[in-house]
N, CA, C and O of each residue as an XYZ file, in Angstrom:
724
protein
N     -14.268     50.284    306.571
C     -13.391     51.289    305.950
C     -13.785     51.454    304.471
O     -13.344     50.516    303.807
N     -14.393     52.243    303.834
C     -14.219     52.745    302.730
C     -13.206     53.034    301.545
O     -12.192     53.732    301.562
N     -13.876     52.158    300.309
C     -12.723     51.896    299.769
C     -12.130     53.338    298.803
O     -10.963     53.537    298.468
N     -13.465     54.310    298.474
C     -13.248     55.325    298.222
C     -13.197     56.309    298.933
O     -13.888     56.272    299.951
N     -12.189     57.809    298.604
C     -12.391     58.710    299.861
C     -13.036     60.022    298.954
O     -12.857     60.231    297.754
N     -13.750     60.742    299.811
C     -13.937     62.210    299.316
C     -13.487     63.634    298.892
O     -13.913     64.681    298.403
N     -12.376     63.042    299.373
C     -10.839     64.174    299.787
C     -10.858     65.007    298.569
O     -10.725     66.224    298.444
N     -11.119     63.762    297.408
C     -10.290     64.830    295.931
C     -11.528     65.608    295.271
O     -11.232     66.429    294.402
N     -12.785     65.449    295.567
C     -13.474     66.936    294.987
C     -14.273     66.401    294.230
O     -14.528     65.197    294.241
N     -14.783     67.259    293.453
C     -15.368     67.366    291.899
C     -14.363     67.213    290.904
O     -13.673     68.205    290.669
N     -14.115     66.018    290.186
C     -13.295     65.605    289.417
C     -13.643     64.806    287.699
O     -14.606     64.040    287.662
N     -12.995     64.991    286.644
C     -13.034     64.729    285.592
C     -12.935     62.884    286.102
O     -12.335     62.830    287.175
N     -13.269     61.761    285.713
C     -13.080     60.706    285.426
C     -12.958     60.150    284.102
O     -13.535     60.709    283.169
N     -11.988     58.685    283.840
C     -12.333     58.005    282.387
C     -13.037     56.686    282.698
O     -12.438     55.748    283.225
N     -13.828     56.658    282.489
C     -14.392     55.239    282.456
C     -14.380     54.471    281.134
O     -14.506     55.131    280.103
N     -14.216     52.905    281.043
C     -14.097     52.237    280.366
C     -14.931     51.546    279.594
O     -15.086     50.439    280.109
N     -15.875     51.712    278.083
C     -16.788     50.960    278.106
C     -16.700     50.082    276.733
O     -15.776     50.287    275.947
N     -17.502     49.290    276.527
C     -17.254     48.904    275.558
C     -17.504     49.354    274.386
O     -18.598     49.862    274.139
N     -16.493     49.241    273.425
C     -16.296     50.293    272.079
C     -17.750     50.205    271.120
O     -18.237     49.150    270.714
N     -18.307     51.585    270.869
C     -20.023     51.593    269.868
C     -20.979     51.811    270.973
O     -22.078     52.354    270.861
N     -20.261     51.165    272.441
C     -21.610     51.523    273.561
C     -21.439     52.777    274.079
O     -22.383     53.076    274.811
N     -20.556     53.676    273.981
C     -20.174     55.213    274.745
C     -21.623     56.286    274.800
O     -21.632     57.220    275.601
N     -22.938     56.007    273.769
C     -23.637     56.935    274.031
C     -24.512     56.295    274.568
O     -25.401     56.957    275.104
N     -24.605     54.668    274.636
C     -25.512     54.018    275.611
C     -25.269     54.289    276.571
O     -26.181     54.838    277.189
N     -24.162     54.127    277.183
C     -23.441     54.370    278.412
C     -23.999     55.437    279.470
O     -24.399     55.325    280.629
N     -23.858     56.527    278.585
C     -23.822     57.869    279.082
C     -25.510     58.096    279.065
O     -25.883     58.897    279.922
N     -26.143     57.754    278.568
C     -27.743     57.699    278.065
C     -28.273     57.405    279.606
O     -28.780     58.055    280.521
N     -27.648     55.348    279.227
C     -27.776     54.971    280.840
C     -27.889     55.455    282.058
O     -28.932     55.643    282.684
N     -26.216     55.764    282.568
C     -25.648     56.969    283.420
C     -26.634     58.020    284.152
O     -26.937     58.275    285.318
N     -26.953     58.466    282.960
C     -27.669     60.170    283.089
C     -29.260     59.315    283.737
O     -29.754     59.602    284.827
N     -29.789     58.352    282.863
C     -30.589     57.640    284.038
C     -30.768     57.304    285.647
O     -31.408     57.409    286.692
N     -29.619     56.804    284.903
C     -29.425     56.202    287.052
C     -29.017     57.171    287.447
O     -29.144     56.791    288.611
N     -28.483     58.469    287.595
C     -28.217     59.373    288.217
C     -29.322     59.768    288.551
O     -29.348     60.258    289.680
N     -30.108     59.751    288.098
C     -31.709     60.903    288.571
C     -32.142     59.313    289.057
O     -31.327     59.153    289.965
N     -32.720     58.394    289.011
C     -33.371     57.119    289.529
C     -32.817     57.047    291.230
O     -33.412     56.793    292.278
N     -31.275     57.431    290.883
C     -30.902     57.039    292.421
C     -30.492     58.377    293.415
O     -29.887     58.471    294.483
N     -31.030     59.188    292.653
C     -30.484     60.901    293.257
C     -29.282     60.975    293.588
O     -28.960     61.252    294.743
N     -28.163     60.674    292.365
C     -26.945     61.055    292.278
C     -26.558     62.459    291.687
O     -25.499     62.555    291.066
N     -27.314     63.471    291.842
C     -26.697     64.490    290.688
C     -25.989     65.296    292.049
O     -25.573     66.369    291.614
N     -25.751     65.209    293.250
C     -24.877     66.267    294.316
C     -23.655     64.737    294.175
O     -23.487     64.277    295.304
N     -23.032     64.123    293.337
C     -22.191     63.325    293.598
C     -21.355     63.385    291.841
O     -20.218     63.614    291.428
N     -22.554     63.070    291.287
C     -22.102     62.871    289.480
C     -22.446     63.774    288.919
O     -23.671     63.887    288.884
N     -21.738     64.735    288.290
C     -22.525     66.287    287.827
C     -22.616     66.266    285.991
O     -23.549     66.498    285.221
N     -21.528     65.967    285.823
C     -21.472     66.119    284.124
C     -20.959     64.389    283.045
O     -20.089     63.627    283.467
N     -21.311     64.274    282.437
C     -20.528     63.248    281.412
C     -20.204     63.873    279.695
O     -20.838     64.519    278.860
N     -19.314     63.460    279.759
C     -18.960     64.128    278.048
C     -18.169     62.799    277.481
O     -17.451     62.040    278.133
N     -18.525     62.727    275.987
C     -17.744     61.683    274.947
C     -17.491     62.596    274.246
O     -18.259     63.356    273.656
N     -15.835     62.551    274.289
C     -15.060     63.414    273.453
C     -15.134     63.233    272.133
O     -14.887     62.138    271.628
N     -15.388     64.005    271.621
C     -15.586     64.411    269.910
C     -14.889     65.687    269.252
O     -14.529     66.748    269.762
N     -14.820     65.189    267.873
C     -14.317     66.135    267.086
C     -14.784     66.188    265.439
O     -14.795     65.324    264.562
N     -14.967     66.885    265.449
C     -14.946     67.231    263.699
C     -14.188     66.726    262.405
O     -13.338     67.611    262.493
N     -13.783     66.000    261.230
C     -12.949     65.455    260.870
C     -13.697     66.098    259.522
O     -14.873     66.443    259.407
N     -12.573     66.145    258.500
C     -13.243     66.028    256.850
C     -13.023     65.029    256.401
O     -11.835     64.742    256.543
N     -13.627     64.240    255.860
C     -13.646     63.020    254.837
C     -13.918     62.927    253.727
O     -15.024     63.389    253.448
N     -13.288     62.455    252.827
C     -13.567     62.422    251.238
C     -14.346     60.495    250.773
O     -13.825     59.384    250.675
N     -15.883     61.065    250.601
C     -16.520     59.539    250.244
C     -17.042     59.997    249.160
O     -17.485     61.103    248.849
N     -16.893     58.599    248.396
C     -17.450     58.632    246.940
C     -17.099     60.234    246.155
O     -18.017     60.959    245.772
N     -15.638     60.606    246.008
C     -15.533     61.671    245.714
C     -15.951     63.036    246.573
O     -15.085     63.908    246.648
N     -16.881     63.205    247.048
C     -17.324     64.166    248.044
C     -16.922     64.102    249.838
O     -16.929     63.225    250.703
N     -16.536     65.812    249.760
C     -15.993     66.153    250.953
C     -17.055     66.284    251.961
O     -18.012     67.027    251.742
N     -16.917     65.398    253.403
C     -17.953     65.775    253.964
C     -17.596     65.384    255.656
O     -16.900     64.437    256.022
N     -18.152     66.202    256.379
C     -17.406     66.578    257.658
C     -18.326     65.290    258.641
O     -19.516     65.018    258.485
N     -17.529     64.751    259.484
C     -17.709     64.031    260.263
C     -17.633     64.078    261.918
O     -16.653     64.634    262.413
N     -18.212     63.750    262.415
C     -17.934     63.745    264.162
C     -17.674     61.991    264.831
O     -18.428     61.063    265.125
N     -16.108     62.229    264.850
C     -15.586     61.153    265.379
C     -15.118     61.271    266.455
O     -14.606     62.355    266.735
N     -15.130     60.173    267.456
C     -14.672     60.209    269.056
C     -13.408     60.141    268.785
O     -12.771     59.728    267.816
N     -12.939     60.941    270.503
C     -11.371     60.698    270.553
C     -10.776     59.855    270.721
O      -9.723     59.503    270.190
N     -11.541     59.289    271.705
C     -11.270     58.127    272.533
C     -12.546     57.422    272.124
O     -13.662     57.827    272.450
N     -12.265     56.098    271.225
C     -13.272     55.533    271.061
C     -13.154     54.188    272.742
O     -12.103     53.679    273.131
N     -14.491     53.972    273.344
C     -14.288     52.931    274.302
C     -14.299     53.832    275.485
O     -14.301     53.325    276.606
N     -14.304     54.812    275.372
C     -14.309     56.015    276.943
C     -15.185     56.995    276.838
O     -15.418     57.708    275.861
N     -15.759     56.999    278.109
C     -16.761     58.522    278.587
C     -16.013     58.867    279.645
O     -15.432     58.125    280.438
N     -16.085     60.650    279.591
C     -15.713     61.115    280.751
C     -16.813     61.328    281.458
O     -17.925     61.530    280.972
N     -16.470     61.281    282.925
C     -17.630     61.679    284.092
C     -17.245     62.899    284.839
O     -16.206     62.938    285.498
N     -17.865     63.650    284.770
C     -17.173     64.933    286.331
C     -18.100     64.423    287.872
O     -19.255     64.677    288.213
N     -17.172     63.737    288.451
C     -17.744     63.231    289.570
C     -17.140     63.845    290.852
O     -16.262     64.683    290.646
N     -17.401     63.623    291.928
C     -17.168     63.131    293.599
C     -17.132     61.428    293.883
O     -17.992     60.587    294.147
N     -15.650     61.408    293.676
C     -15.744     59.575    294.025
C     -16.185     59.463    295.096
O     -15.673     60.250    295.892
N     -17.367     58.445    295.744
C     -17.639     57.889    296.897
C     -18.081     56.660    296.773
O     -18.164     56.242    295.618
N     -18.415     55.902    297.699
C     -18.292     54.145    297.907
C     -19.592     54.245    296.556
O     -19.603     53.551    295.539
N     -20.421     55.122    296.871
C     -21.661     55.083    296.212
C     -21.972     55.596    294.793
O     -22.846     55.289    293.982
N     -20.942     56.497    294.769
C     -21.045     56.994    293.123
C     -20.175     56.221    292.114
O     -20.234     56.089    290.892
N     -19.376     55.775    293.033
C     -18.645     54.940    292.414
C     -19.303     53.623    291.604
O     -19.233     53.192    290.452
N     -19.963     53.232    292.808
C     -21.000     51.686    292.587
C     -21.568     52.173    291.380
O     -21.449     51.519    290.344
N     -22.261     53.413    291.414
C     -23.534     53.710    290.281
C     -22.626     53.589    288.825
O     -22.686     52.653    288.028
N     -22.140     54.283    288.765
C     -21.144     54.445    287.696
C     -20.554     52.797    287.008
O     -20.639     52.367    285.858
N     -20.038     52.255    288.084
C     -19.398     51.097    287.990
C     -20.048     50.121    287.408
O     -19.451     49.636    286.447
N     -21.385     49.526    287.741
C     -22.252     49.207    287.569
C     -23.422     49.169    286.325
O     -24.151     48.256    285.937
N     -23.249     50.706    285.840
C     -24.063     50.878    284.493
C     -23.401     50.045    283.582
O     -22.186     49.889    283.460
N     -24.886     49.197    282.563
C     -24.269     48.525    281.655
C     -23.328     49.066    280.783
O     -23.044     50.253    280.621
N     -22.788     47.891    280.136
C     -21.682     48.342    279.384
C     -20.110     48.832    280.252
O     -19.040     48.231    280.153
N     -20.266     49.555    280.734
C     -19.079     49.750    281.762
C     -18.420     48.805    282.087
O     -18.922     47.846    282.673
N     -16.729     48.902    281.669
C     -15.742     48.144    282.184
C     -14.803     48.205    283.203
O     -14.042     47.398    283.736
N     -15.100     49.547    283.347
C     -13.998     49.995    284.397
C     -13.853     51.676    284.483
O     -14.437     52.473    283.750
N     -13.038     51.958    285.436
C     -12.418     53.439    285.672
C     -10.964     52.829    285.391
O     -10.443     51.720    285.507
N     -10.470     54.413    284.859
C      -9.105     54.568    284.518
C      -8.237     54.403    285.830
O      -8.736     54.859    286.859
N      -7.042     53.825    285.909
C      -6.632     54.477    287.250
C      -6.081     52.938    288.085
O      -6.722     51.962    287.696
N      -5.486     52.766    288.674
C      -4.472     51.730    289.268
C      -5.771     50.935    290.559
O      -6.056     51.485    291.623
N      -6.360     49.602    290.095
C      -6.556     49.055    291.400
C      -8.182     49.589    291.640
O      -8.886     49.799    290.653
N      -8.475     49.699    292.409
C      -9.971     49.859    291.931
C     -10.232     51.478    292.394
O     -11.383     51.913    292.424
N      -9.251     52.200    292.694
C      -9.461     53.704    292.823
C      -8.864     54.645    291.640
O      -7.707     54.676    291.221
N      -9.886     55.332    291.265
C     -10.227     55.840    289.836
C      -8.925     57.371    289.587
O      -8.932     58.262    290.436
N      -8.148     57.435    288.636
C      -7.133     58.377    288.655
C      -7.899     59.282    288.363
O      -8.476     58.956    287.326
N      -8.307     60.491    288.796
C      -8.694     61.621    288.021
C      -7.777     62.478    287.052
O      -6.564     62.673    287.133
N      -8.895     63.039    285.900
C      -7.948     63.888    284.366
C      -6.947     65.038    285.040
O      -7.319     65.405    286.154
N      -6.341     65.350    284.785
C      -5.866     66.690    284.816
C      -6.708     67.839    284.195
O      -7.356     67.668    283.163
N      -6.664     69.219    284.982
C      -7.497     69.943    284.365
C      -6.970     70.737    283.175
O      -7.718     71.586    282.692
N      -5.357     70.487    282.480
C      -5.242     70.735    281.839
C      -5.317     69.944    280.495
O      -5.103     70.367    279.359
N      -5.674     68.681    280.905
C      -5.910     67.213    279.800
C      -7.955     68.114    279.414
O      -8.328     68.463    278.294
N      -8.825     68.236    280.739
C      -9.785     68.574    280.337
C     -10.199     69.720    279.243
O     -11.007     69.791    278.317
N      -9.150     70.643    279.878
C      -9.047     72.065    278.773
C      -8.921     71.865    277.524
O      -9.492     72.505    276.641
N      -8.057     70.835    277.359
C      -7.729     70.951    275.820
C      -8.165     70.060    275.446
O      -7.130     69.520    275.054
N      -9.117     69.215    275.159
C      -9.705     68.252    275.371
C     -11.988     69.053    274.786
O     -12.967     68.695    274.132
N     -11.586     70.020    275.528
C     -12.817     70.912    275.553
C     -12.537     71.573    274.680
O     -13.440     71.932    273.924
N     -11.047     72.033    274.416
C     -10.863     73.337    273.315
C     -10.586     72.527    271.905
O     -10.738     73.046    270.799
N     -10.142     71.134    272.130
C     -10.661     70.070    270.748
C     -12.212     70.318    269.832
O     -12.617     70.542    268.691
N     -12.678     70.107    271.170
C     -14.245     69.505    270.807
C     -15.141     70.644    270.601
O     -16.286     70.369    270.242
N     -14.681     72.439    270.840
C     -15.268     73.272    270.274
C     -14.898     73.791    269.301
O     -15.276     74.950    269.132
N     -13.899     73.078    268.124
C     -13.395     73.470    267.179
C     -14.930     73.600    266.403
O     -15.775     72.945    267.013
N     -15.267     74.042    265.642
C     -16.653     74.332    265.073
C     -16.094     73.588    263.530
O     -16.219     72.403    263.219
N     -15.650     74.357    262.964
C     -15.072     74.164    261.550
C     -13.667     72.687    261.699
O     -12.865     72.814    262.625
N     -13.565     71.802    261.036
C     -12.800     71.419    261.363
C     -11.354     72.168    259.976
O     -11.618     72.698    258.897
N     -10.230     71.972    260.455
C      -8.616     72.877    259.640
C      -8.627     71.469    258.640
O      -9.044     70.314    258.713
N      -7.987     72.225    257.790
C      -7.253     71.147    256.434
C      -5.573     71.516    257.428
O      -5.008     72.535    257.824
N      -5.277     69.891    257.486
C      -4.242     69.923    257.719
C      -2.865     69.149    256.732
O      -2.506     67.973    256.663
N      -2.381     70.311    256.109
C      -2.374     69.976    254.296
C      -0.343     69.506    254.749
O       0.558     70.345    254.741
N      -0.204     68.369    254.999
C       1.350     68.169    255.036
C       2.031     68.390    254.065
O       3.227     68.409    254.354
N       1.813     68.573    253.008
C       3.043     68.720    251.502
C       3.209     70.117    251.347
O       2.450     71.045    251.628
N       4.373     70.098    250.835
C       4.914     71.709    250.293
C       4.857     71.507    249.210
O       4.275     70.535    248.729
N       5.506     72.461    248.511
C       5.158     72.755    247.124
C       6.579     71.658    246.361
O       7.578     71.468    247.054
N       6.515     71.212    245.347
C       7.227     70.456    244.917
C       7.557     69.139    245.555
O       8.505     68.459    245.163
N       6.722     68.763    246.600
C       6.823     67.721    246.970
C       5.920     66.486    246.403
O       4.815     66.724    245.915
N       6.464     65.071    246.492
C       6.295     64.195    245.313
C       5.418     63.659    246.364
O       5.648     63.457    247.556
N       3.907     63.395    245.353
C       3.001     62.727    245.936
C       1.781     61.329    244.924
O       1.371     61.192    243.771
N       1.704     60.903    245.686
C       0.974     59.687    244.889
C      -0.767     59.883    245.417
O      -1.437     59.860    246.450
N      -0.901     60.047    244.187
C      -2.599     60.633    244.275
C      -3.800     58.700    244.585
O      -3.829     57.585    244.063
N      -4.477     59.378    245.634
C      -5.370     58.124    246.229
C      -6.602     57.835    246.482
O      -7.072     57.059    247.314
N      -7.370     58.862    245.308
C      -8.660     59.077    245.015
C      -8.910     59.786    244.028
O      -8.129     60.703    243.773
N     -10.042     59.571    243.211
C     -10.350     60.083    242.069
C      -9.732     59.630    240.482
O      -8.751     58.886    240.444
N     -10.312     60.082    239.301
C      -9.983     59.821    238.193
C      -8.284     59.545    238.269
O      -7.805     58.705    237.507
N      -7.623     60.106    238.984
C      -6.099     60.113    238.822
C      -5.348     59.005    239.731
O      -4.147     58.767    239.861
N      -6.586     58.368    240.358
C      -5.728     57.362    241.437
C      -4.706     56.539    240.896
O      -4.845     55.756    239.957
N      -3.759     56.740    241.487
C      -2.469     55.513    240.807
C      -1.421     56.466    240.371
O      -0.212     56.246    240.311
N      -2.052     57.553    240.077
C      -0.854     58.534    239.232
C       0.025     59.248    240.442
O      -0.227     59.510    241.618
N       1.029     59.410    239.699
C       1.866     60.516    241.240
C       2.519     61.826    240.491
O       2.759     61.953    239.291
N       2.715     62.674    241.459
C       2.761     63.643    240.634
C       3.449     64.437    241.686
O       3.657     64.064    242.841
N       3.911     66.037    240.937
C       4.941     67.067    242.074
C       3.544     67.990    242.332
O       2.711     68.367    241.507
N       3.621     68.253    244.082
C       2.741     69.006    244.225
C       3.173     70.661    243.220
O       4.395     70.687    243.077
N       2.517     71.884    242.580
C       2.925     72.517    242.136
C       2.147     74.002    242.860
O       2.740     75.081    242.841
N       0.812     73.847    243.452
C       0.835     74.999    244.355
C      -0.251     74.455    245.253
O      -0.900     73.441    244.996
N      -0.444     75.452    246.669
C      -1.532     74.786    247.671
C      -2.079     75.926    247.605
O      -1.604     76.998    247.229
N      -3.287     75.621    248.052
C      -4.652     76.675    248.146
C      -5.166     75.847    249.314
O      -5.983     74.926    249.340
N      -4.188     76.658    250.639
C      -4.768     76.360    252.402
C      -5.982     76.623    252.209
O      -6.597     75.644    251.786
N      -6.875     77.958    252.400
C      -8.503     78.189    252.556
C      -8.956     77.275    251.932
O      -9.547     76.629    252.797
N      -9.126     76.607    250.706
C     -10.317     75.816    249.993
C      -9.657     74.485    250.365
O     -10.071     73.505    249.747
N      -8.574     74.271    251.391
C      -8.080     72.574    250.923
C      -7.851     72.105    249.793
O      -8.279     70.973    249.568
N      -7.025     72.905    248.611
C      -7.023     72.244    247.349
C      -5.358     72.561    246.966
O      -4.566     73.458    247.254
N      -5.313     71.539    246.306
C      -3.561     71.689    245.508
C      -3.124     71.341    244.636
O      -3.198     70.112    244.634
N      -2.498     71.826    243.504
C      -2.053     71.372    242.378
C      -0.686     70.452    242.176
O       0.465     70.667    242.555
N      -1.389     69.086    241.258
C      -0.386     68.580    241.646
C      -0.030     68.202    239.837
O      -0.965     67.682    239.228
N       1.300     68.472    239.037
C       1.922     68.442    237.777
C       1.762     66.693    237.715
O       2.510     65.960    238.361
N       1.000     66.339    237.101
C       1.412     64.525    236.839
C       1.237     64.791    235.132
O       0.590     65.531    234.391
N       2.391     63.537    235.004
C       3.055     63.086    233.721
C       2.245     62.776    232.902
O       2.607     61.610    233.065
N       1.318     62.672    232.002
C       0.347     62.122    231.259
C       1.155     62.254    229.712
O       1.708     63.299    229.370
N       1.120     61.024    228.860
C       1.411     61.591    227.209
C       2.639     62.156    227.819
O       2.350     63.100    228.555
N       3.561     61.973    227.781
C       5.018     62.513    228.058
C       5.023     64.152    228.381
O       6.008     64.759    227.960
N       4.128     64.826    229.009
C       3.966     66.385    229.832
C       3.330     66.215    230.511
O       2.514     65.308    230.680
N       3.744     67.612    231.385
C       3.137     67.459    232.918
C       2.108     68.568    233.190
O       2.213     69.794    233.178
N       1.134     67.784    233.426
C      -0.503     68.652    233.606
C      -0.962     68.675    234.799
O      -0.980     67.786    235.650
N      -1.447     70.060    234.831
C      -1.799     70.544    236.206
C      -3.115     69.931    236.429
O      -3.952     69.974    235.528
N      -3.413     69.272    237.738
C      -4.492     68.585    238.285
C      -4.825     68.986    239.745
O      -4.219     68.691    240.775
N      -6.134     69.861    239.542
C      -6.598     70.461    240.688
C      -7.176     68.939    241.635
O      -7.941     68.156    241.072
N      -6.765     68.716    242.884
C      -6.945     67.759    243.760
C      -7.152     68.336    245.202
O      -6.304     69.086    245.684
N      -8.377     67.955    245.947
C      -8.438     68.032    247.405
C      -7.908     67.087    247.941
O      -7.891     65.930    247.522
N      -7.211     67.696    249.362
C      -5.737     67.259    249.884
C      -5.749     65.934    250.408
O      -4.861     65.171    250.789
N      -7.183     65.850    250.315
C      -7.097     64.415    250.937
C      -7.125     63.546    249.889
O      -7.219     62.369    250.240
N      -7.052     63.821    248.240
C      -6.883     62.910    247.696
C      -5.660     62.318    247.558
O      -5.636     61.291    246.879
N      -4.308     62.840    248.187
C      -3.096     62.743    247.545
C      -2.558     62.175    249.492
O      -3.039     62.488    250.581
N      -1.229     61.133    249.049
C      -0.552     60.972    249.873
C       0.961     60.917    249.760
O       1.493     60.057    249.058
N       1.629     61.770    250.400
C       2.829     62.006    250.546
C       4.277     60.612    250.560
O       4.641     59.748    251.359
N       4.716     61.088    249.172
C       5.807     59.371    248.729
C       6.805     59.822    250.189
O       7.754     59.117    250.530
């Protein structure tokens, strides 16, 4: 008796691997799929990614970080045999899913998930309003806190009034230098 069945299709999977190995994994994978003529069983793998802005050493600069760090998705056909292949590639800890039969994604977890990872540009996602009190956490001003006094959404930038010499001076700051008291 077979411990996997065929019933459920062409399906999204999560497999489990160990965290930094996700593009070995999938490197692997895409190997043994052609070595063992799995591609009418295992069709696609994706490591979810996204775009991030980061502020290092003063400078803004865009990054591609996983969603799920420790997981690749597979678009498979579970069978006793694709399963093994999969199961088997180094690094691999497991499939998602109760017991040794693998839960498949939802195709609406995949959608948005896909509509993440084609964001091109990544958004400033700027939490403070205007007059809201913030403690600045990078740059010449670190330590100082100050009232936000206006935002500039398109460039990611915002003015924030801090106290210097007993008046309050406007200090142009990108949003990621400041964190919300």
């Amino acid at each position: 008796m077979p411990k996997q069945t065929e019933h459920r299709g062409r399906r999204w999977y999560a497999i489990h691997t160990y965290s930094g190995y996700e593009e070995n994994v999938a490197h692997n994978l895409r190997q043994r799929i052609e070595s063992m003529d799995m591609q009418d069983k295992i069709f696609d793998i994706m490591i979810p990614k996204e775009k991030k802005i980061k502020i290092k050493n003063g400078k803004r600069k865009i990054v591609e970080e996983k969603i799920f760090p420790g997981y690749v998705l597979v678009e498979m056909v579970v069978t006793d045999d694709s399963w093994y292949v999969v199961r088997n590639t180094p690094n691999v800890t497991g499939f998602i899913g109760a017991g040794t039969v693998p839960s498949p994604l939802s195709d609406n977890e995949i959608k948005s998930l896909q509509k993440r990872m084609g964001v091109d540009e990544p958004e400033y996602k700027i939490d403070v309003d205007v007059n809201s009190p913030v403690s600045i956490t990078d740059g010449p001003f670190k330590g100082f806190e100050g009232k936000v006094s206006e935002i500039d959404q398109s460039r990611g930038k915002i003015k924030v009034l801090v106290s210097m010499f007993g008046r309050e001076t406007p200090v142009e700051l990108d949003f990621l230098q400041v964190k919300k008291i």
